[in-house]
N, C-alpha and C positions, 0 to 999 in steps of 0.2 A: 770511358776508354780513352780519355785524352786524347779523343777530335780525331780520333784514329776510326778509319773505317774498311771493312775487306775491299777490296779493289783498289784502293789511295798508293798514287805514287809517292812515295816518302824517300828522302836522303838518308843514310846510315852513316851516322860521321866515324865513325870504328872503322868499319870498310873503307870510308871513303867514295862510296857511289851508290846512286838512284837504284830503288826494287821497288816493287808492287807488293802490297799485303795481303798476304795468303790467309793468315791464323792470326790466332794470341793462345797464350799460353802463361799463363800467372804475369808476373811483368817481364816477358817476353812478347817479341814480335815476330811473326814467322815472314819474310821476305820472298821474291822469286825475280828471276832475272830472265827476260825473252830468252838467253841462251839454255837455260836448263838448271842453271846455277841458285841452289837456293841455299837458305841461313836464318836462324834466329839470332837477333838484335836485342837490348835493351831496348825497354819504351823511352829512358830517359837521352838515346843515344839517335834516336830516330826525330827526324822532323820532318814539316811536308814539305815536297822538292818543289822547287821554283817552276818556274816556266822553262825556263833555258835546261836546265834539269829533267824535266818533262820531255821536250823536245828529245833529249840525248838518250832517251829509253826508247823514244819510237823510231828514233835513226835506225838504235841496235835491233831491233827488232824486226825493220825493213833490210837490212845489211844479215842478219841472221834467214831470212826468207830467200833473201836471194841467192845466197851460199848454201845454203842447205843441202846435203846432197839428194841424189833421188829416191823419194818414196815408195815406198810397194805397201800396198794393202791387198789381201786375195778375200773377194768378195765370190757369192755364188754365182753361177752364168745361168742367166736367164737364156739365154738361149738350149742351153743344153740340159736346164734343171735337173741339176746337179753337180756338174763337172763344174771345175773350177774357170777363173776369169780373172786375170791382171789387172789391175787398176792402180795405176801409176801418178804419178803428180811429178812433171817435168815443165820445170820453168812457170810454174804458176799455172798450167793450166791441166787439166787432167788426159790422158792418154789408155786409152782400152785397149789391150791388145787379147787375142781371145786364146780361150785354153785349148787343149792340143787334140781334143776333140773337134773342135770347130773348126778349127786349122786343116785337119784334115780331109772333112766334110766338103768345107769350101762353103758354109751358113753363112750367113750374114749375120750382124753382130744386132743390137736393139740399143738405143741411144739410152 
């Protein structure tokens, strides 16, 4: 596979910038960019990214984290087993807020 392996940060000189190897696909490369951005490459168009190259994917990746906007995922509330439960991811750290069952109750939420 020409020293190519899934996870290797590699340069795509077509594009012009550093992605992570997702796939292969006959002499394709399947690529992905922290932002969401993905692409297949020629294997011949791909090499391994430098260090400094390296670097500039974990920038974007810490710069994509922090912009991100707010998350919601609705998980089950263990408190109410059943009723639903917010679960939010605000500024890197997670935030419970409880479903409108509990709310009303006045329960206490369970960590």
């Amino acid at each position: 596979m020409d020293g190519l392996t899934f996870g290797m940060v590699v340069y795509d000189r077509a594009y012009e910038m550093p992605g992570r190897v997702t796939g292969f696909a006959g002499n394709l490369v399947r690529l992905a960019r922290p932002t969401g951005l993905t692409w297949s490459a020629r294997r011949t168009s791909v090499r391994p990214a430098t260090a400094w190259e390296m670097r500039q994917l974990t920038a974007l990746a810490r710069l994509r984290g922090q912009r991100r906007p707010l998350v919601r995922r609705f998980t089950v509330c263990e408190t109410c087993q059943g009723n639903r439960l917010l679960r939010a991811l605000h500024h890197g750290r997670a935030v419970l807020i409880p479903c409108g069952s509990c709310q009303a109750t006045g329960r206490t939420l369970l960590p």
